[in-house]
N, C-alpha and C positions, 0 to 999 in steps of 0.2 A: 214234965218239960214246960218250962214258963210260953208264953204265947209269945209270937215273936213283934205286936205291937201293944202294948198299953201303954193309952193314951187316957190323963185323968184329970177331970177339969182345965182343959186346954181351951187357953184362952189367948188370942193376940189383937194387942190395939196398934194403927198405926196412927201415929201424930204429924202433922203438919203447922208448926205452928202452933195456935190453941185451940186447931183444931184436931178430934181423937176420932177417929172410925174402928170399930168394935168386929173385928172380923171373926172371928170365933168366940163362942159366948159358953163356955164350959162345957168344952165338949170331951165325954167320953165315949172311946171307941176300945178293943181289945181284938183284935186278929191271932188264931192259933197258927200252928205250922200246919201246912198241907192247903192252908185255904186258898177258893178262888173267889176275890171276893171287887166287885164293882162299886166305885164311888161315883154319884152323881150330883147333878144339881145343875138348876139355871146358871145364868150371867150372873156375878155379886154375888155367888151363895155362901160362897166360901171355900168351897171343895178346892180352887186352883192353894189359896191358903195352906189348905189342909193336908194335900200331895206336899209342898213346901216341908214343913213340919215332919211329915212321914219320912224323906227324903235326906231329911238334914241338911236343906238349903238353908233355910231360917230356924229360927227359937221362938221359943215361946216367949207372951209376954209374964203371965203364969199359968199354974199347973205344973205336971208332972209329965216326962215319956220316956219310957224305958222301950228299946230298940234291943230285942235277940238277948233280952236279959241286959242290959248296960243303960244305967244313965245317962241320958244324953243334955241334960236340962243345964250344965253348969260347963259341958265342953267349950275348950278356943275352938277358932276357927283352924288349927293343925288338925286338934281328934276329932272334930268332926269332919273334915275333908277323911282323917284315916278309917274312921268308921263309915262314912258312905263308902268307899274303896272295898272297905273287909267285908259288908254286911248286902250292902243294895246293889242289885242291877238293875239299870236305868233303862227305860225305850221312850223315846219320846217321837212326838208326830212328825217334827225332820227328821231325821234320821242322822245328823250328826257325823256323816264319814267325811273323811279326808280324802276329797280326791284324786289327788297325786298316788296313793296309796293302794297297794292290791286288798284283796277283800282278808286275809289271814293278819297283814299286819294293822289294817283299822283293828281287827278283833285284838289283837294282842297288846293295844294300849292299855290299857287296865293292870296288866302284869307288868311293864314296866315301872308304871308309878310304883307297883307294890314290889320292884327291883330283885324279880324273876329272872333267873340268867335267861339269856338266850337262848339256849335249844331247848331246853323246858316249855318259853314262852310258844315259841314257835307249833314242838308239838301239844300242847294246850288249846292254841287260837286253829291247829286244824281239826280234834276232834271234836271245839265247838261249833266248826263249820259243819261237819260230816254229821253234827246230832240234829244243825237244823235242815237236814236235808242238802246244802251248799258244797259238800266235798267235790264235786265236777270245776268249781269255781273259784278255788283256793287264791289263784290267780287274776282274778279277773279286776279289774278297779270299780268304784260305783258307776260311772259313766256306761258301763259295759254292761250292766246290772237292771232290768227290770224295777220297777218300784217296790214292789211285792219281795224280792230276791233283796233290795238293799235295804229291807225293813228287816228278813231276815239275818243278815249281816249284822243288822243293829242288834237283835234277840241273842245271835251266838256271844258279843262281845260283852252282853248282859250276863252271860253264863258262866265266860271263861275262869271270873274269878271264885266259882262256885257260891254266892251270894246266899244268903239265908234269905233275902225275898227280891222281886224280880218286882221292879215299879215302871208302870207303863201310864207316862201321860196321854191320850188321845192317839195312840198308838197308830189307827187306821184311819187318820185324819185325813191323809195328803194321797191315799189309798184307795182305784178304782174298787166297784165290787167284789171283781175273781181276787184282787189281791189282797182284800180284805178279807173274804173268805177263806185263802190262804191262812194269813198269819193270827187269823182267830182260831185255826185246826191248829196250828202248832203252839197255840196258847193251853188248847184243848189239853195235847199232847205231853204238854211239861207239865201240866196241874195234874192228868192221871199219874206222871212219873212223879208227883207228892213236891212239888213245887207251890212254896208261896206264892202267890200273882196278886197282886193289886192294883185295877186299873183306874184311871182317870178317864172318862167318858160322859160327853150329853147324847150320846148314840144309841138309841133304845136297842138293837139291834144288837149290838158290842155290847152292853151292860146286861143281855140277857142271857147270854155264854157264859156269864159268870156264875156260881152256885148262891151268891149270897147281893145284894145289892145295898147299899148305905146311900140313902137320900141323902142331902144336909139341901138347905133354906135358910138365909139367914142369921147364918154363923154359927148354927146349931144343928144338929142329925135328927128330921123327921119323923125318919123310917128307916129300920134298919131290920132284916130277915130275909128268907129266901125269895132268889129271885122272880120265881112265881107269883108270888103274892104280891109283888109293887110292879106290877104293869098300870095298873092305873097313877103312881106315879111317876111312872118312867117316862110316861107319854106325855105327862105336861112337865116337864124337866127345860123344854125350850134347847132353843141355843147357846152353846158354851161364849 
């Protein structure tokens, strides 16, 4: 089974004028399936870049990335909106709900764009609620919702479209301790049930939950191997 990210001499410059800033400076990375795997790095390292690219928000300037076996270096911006839809579940440090919206139908947006009938969708967005623990809450709107509970929210709506890998920027940003705690056990939880995860973090703390940690600096990756062994980079990693 191919890996479900290689990444190969990735490179992106942005321009302004004549002037060129070198954000990633040929970077290869390769993610299998099942991995739990943390990207870090200072302010400027590059890493927010690199989520980008992973993501299918941006392209590359050159190189190569194949995404769950698929080229993704030469998509419009259609396949690549439809392959983040097929491939990535997204968590990001807001949390992104609607809140006019009970907690089932935030989660059930995803199935719509990918024009899911309705009762399909519906039973889909409750058994991603009921895996992250939220079945009491089906009902309930974000307002109603703990911060901890509406990150959850955001994790099941990650799920719903069964995604080949689940991408968490700063996940537990906006996130007291317990509820950090929280939604790092249920990070836990979906990586033993054989879930890709790959987080965005400067949170030594978050980035040591992970099995595997990817430094980058400077537009390039460090350090890259088990999380054990980059505690002494993890610590000087700074503020995102």
């Amino acid at each position: 089974m191919r890996p479900v990210i290689e990444l190969t001499g990735a490179r992106k410059v942005y321009r302004s004028g004549t002037i060129e800033f070198e954000a990633l400076k040929g970077v290869d990375l390769s993610i299998e399936r099942g991995e739990y795997v943390a990207i870090m790095g200072p302010s400027g390292s590059g890493k927010s870049t690199l989520m980008n690219i992973l993501g299918c928000l941006d392209t590359l300037t050159t190189g190569h990335y194949r995404l769950a076996g698929h080229d993704v270096d030469d998509l419009d911006e259609v396949d690549l909106a439809e392959i983040r839809n097929r491939e990535i579940g997204f968590v990001f440090q807001q949390f992104n709900l609607l809140p006019s919206l009970e907690a089932w139908r935030n989660v059930e947006l995803p199935l719509m764009y990918a024009r899911v009938p309705a009762a399909e969708r519906r039973k889909r967005a409750e058994r991603a609620l009921e895996r992250v623990g939220l079945g009491s809450r089906l009902a309930n709107k974000p307002g109603e919702l703990s911060g901890g509970q509406q990150q959850r929210v955001a994790v099941a709506r990650a799920l719903v479209g069964e995604p080949t890998m689940i991408l968490a920027d700063e996940p537990t940003g906006n996130l007291d301790s317990v509820s950090t705690a929280d939604v790092l056990g249920l990070f836990d939880e979906l990586h033993e049930l054989g879930r890709t995860i790959v987080l965005i973090t400067h949170e030594q703390e978050v980035a040591e939950r992970a099995r595997r940690i990817v430094w980058v600096r400077d537009g390039a990756i460090k350090h890259d191997g088990p999380s054990g062994d980059a505690k002494h980079l993890v610590g000087s990693a700074g503020a995102a």
